[in-house]
N, CA, C and O of each residue as an XYZ file, in Angstrom:
760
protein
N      74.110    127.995    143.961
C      73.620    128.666    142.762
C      72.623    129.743    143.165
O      71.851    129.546    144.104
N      72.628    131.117    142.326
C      71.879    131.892    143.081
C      70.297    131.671    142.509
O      69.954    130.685    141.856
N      69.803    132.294    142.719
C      68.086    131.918    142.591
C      68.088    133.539    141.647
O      68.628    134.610    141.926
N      67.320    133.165    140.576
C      67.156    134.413    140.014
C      65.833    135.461    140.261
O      64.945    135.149    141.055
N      65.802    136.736    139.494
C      65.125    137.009    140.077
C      63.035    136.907    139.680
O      62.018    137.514    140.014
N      63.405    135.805    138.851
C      62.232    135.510    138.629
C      61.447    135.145    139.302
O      60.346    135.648    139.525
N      62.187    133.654    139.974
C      61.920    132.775    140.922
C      61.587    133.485    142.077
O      60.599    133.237    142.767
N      62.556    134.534    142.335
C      61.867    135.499    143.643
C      60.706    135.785    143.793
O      59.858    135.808    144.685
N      60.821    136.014    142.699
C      59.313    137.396    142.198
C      57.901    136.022    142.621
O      56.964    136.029    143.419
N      58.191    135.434    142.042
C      57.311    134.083    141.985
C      57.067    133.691    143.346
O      55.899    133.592    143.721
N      58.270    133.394    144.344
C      57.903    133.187    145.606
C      57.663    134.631    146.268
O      57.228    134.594    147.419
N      57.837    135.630    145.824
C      57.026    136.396    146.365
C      55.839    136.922    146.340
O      55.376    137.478    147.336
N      55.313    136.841    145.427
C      53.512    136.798    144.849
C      53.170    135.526    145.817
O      51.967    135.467    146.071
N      54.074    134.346    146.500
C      53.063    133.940    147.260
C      53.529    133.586    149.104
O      53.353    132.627    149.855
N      54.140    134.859    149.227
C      54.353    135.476    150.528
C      55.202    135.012    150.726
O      55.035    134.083    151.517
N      56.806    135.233    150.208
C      57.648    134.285    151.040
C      58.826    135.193    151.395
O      59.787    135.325    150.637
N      58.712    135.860    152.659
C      59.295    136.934    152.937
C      60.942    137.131    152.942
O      61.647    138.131    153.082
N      61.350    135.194    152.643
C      62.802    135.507    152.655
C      63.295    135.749    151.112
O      64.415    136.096    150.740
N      62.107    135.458    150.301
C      62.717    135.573    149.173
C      62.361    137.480    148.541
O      62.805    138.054    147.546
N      61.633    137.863    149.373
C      61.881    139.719    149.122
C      63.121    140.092    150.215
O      63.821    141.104    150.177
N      63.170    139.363    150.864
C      64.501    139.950    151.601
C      65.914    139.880    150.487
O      66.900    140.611    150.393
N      65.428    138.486    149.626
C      66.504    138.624    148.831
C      67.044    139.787    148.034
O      68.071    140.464    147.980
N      65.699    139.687    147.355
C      65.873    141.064    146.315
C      66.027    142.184    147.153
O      67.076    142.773    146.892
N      65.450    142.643    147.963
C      66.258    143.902    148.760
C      67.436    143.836    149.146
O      68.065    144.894    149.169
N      67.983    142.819    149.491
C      69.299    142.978    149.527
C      70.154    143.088    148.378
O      71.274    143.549    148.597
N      69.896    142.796    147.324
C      69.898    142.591    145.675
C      70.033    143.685    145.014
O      70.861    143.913    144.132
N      68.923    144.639    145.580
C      68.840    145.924    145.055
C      69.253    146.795    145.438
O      69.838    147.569    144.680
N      69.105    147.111    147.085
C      69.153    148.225    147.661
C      70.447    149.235    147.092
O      70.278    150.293    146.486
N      71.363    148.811    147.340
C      72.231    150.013    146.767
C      72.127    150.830    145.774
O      72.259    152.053    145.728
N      71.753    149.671    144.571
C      71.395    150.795    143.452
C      70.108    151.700    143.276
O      69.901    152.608    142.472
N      69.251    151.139    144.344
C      68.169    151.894    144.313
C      68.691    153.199    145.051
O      68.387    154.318    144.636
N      69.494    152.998    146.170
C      69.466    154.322    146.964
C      70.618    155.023    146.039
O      70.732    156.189    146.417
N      71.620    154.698    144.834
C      72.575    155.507    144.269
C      71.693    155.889    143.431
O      71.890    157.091    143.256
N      70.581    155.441    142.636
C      70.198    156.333    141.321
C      69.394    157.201    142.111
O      69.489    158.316    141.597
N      68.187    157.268    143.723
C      67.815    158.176    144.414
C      68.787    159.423    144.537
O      68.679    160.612    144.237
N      70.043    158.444    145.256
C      71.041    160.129    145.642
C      71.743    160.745    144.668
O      72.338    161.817    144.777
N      71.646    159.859    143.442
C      72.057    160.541    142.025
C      70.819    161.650    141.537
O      71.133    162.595    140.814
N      69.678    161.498    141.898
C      68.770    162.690    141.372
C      68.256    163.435    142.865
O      67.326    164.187    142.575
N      68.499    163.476    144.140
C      68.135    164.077    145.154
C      69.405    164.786    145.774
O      69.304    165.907    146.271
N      70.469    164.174    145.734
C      71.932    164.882    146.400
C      71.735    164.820    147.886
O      72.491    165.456    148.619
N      70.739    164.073    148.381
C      70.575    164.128    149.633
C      70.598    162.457    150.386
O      69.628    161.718    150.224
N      71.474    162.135    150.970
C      71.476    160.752    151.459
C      69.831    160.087    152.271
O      69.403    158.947    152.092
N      69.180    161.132    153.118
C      68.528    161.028    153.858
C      66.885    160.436    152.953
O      66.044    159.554    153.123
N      67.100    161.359    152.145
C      65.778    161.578    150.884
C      66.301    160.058    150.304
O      65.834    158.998    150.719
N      66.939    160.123    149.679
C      67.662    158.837    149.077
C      67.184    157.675    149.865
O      66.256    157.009    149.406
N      67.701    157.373    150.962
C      67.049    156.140    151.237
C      65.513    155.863    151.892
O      64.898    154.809    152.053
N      65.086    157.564    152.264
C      63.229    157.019    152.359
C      62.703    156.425    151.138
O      61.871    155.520    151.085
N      63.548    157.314    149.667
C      62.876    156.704    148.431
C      63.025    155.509    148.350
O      62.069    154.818    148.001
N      64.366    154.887    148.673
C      64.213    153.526    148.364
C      63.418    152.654    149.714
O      63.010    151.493    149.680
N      63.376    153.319    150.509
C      62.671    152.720    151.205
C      61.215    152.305    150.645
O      60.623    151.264    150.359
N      60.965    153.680    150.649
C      59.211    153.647    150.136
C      59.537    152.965    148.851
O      58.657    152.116    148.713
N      60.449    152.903    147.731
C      60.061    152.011    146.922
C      60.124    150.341    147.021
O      59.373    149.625    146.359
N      60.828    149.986    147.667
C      60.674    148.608    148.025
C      59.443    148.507    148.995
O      59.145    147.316    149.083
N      58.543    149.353    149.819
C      57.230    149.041    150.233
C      56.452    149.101    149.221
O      55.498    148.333    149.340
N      56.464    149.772    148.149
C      55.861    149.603    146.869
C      55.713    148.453    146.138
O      54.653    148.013    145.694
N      56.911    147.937    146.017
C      56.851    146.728    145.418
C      56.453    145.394    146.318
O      56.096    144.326    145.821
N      56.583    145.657    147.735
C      55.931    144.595    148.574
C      54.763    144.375    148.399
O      54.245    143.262    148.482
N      54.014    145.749    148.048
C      52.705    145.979    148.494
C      51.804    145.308    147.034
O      50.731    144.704    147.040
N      52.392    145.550    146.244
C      52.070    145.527    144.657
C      52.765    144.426    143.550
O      52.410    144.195    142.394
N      54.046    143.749    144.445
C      54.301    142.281    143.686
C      53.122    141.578    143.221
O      53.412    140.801    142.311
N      51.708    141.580    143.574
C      50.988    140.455    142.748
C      50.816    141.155    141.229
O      50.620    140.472    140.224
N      50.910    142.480    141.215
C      50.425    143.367    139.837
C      51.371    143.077    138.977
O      50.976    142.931    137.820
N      52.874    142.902    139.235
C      53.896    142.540    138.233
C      53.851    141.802    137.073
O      53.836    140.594    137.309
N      53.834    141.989    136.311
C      53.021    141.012    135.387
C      54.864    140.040    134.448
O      54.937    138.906    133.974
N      55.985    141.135    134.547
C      56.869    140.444    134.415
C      56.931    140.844    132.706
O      57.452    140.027    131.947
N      56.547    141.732    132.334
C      56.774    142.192    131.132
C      58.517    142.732    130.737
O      59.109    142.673    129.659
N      58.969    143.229    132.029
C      60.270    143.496    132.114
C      60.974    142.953    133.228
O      60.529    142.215    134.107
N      62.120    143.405    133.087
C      62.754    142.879    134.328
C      62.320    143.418    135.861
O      61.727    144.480    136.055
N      62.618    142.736    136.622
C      62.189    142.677    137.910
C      62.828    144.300    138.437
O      62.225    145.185    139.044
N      64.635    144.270    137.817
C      65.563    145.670    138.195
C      65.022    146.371    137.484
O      64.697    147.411    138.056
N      64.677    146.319    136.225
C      63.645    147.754    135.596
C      62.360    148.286    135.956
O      62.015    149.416    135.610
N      61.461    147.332    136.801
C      60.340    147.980    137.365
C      60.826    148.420    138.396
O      60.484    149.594    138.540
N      61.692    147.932    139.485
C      61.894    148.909    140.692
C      62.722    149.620    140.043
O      62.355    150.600    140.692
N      63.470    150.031    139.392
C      63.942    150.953    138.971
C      62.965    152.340    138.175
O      63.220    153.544    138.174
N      62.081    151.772    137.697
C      60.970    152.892    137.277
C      60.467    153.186    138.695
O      60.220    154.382    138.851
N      60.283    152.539    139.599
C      59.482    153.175    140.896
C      60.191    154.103    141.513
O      59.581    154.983    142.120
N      61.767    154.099    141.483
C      63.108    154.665    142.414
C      62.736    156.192    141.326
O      62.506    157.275    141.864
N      62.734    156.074    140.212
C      62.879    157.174    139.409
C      61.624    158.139    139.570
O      61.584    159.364    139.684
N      60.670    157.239    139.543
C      59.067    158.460    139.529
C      59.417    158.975    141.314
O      59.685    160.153    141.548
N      59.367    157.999    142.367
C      59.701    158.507    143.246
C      60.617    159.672    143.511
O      60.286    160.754    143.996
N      62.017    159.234    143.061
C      62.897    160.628    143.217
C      61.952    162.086    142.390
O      61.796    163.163    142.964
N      61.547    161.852    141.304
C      61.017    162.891    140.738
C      59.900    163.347    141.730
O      60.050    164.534    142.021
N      58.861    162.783    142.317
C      58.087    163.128    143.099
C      58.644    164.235    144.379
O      58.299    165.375    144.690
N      59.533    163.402    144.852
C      60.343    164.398    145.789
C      61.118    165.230    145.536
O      61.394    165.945    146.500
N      61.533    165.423    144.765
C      62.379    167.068    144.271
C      61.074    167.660    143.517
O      61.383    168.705    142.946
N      59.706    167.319    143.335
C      59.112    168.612    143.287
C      58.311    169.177    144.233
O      57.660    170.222    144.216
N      58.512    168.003    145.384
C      57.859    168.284    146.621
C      58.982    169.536    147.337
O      58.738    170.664    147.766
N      60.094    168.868    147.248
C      61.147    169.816    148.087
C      61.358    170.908    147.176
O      62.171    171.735    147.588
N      60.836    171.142    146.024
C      60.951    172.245    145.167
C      59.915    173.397    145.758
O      60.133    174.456    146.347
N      59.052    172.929    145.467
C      57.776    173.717    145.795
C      57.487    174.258    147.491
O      56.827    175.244    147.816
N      58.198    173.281    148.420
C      58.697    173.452    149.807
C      59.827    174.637    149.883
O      59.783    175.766    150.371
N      60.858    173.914    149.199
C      61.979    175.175    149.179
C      61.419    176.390    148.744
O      61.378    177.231    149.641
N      60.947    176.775    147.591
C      60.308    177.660    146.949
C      59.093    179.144    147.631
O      59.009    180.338    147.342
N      58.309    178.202    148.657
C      57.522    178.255    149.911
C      58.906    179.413    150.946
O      59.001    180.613    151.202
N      59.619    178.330    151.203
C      60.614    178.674    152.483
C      61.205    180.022    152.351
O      61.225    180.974    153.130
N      61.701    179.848    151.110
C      62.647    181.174    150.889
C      61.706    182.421    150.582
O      61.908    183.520    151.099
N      60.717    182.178    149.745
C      59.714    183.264    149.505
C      59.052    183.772    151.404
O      59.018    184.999    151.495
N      58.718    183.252    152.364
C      58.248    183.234    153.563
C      59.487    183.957    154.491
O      59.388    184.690    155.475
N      60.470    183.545    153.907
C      61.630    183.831    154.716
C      62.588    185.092    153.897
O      63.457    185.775    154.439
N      62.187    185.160    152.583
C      62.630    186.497    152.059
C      64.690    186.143    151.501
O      65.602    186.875    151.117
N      64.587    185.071    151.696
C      65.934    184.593    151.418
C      66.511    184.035    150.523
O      65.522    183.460    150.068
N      67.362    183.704    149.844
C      68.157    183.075    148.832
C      68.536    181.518    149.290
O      68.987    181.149    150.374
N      68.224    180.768    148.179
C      69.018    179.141    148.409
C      70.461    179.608    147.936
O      70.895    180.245    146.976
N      71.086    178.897    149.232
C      72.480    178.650    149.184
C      73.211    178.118    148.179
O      74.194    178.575    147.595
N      72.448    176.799    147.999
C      72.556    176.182    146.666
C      73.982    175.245    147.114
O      74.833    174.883    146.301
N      74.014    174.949    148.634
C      75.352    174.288    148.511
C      74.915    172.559    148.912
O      75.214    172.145    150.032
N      74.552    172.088    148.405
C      74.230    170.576    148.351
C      74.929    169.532    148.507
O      74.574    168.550    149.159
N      76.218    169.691    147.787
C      77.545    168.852    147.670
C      78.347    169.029    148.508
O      78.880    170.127    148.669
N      78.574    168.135    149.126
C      79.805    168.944    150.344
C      81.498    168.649    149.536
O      82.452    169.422    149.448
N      81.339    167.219    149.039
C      82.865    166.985    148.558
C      82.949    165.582    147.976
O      82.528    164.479    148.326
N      83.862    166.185    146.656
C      84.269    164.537    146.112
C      85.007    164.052    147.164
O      85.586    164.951    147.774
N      85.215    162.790    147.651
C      86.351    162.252    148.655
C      87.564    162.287    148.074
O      87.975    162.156    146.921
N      88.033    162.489    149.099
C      89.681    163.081    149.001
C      90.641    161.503    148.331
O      90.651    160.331    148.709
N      91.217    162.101    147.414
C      92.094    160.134    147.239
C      93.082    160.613    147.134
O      93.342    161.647    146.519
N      94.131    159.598    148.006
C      95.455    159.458    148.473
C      96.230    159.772    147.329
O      95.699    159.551    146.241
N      97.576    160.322    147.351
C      98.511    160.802    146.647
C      98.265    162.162    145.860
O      99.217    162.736    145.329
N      96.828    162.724    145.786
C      96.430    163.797    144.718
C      97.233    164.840    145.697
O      97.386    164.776    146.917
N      97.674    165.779    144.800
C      98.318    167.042    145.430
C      96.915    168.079    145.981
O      95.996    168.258    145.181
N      96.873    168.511    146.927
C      95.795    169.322    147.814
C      95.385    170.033    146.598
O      94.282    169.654    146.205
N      95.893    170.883    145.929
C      95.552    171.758    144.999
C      94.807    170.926    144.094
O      93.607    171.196    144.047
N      95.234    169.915    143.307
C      94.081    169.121    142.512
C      93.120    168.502    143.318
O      92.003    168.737    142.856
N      93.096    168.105    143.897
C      91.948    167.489    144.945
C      90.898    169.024    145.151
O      89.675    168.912    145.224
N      91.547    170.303    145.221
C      90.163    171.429    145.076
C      89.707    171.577    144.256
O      88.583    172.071    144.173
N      90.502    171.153    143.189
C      90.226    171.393    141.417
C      89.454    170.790    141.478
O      88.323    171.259    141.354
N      89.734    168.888    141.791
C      88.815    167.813    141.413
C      87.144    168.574    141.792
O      86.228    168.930    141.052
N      87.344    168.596    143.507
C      86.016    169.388    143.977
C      85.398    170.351    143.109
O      84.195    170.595    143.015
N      86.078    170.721    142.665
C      85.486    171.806    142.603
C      84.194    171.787    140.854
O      83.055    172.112    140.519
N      85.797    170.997    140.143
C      85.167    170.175    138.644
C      83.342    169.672    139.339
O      82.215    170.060    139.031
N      83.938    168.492    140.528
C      82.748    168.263    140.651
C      81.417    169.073    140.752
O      80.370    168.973    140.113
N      81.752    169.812    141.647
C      80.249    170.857    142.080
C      79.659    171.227    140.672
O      78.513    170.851    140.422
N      80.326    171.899    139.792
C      80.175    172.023    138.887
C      79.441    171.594    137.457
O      78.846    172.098    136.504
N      79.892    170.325    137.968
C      79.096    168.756    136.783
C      77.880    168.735    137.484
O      76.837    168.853    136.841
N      77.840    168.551    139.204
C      76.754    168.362    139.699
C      75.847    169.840    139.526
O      74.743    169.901    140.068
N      76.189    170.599    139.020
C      75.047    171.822    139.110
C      74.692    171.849    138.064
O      73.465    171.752    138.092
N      75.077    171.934    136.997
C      74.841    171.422    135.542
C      74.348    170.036    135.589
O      74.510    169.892    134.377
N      73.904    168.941    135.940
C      72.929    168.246    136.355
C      72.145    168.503    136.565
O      71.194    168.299    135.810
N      72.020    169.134    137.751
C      70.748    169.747    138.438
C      69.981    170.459    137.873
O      68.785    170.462    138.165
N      70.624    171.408    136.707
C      70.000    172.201    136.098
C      68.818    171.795    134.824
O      68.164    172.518    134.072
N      68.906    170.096    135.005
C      68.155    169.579    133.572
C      67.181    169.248    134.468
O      67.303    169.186    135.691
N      65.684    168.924    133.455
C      64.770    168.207    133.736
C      64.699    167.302    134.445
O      65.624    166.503    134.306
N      63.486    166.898    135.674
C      63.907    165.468    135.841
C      64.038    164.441    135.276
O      64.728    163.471    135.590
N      63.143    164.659    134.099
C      63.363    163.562    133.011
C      64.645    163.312    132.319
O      65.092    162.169    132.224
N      65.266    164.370    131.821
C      66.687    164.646    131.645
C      67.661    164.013    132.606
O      68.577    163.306    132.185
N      67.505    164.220    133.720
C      68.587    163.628    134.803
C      68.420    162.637    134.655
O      69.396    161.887    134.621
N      67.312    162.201    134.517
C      66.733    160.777    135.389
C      67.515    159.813    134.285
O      68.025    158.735    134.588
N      67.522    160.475    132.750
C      68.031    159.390    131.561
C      69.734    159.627    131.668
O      70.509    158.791    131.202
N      70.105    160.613    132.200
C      71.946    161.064    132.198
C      72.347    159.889    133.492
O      73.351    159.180    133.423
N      71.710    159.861    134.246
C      71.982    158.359    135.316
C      71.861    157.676    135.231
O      72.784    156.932    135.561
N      70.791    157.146    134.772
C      70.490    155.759    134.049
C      71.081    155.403    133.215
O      71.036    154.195    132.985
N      71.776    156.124    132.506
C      72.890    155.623    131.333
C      74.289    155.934    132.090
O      74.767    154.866    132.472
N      75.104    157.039    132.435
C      75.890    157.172    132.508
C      76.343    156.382    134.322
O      77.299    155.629    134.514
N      75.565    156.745    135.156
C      75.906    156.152    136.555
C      75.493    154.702    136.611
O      76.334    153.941    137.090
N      74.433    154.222    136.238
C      73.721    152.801    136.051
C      74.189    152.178    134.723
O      73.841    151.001    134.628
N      75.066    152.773    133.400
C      75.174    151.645    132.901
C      74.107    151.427    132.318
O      74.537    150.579    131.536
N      72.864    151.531    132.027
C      71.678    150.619    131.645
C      71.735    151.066    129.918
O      72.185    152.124    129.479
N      71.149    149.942    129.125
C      71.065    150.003    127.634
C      69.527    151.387    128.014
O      68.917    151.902    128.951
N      69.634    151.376    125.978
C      68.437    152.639    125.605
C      67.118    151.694    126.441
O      66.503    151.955    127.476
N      67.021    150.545    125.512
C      65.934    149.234    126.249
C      65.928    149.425    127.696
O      64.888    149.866    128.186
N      66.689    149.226    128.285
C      66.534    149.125    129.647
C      65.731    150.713    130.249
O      64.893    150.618    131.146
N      66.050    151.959    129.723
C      65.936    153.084    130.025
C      64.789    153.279    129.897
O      64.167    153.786    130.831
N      64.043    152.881    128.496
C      62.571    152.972    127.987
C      61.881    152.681    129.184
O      61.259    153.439    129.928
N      62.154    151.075    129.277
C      61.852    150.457    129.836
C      61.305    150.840    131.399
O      60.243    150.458    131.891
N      62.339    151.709    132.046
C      62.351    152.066    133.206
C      61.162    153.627    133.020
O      60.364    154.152    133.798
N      61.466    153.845    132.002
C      60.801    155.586    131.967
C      59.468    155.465    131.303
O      58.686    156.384    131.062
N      59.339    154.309    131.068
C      57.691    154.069    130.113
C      58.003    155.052    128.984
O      57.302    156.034    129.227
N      58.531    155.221    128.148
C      58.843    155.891    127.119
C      59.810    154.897    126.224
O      60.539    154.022    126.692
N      59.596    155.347    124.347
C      59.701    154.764    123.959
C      61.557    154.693    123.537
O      62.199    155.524    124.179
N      62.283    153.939    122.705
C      64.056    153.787    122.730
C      63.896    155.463    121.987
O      64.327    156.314    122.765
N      63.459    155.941    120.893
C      63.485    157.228    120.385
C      63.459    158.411    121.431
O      64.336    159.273    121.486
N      62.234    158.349    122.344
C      62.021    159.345    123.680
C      63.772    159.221    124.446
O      64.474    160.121    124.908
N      64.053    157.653    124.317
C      65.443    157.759    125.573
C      66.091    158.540    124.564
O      66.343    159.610    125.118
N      66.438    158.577    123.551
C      67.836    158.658    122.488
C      67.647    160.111    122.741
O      68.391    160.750    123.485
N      66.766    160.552    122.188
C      66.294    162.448    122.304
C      66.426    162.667    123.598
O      67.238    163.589    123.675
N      66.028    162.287    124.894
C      66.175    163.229    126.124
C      67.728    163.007    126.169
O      68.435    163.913    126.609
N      68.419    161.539    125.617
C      69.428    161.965    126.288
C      70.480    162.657    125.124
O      71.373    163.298    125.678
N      70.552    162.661    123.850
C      71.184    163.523    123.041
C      70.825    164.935    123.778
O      71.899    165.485    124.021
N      69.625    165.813    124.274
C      69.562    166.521    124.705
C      70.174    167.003    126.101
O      70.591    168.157    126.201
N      70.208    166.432    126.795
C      70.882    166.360    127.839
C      71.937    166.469    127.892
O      72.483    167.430    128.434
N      72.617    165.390    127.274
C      74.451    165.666    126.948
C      74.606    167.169    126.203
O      75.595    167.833    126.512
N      73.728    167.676    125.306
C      73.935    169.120    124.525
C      73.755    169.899    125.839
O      74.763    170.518    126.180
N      72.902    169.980    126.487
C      72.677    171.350    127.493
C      74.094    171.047    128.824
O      74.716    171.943    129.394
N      74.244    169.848    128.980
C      75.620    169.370    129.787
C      76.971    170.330    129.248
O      77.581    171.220    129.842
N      77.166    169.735    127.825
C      78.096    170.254    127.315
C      78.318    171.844    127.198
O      79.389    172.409    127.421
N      77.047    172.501    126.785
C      77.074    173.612    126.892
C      77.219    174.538    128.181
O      77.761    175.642    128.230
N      76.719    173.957    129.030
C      77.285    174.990    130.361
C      78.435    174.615    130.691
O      79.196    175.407    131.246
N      78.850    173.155    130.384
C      80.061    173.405    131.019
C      81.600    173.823    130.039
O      82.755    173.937    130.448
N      81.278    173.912    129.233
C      81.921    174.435    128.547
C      82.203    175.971    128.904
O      83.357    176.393    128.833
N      81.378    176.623    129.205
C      81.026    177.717    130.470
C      82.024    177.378    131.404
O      83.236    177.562    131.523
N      81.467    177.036    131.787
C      82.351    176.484    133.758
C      83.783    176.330    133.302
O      84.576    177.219    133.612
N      84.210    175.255    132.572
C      85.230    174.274    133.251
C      86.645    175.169    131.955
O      87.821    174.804    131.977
């Protein structure tokens, strides 16, 4: 029977290192997919989740357990990613101004190729993709952060609040908004 993650939480407020091994193993993936869902960068992606599971090592006694155990590290994965795309914003921003140059802007290398698609749709597919993903990119982080959390994670409005310290009305509005500015460029694009 598995041990939930209460019980973790519990033996981990009183040092029991196999039971945070649990939950990292528990979590990790989705922490590093909603990272590389708002960074596009694998590398960034898993320092965040790195550094966020040292976060929560460091700070399990503060948990007070008001929410779920996956919604507080999940609020940490999210402020984190946001932290770092305005670090690498303001870096990039730096670079190109110093260097007199243009961002490439090529981030995505490729949807993976799946068996039987004719070459020509498989560029389409790519290409659809880049597309969705730039129109992503183009919203708020707050905006992204609620278009993943719902659409890649699955998570209810509750769960979203929850994760964003904002209230079910704040989720409903960023993300009605979001899907409008989505729709509208790509309606553009595609």
């Amino acid at each position: 029977m598995e041990i939930s993650d209460w019980e973790l939480v519990r033996l981990c407020k009183h040092d029991d290192r196999q039971a945070f091994r649990e939950l990292v193993e528990r979590y990790q993936r989705k922490a590093v997919a909603i990272a590389l869902g708002m960074l596009h960068d694998r590398e960034d992606a898993l320092d965040v989740a790195q550094e966020a599971f040292s976060k929560v090592f460091t700070s399990i006694n503060k948990f007070k357990g008001e929410s779920s155990f996956y919604t507080w590290l999940y609020r940490i994965v999210v402020n984190l990613s946001i932290d770092r795309q305005r670090q690498r914003s303001r870096r990039s921003s730096f670079e190109r101004h110093q260097s007199g140059g243009e961002d490439d802007g090529d981030w995505i290398e490729s949807i993976p190729d799946r068996d039987g698609l004719d070459p020509s749709d498989q560029v389409a597919d790519r290409e659809r993709g880049q597309r969705i993903q730039a129109a992503i990119d183009e919203l708020t982080p707050a905006h992204k952060a609620v278009i993943l959390l719902r659409a890649v994670e699955g998570l209810s409005y509750e769960e979203i609040s929850q994760v964003l310290q904002c209230s079910r009305g704040t989720v409903m509005s960023r993300l009605h908004y979001a899907r409008k500015r989505l729709q509208a460029r790509l309606s553009r694009d595609l």
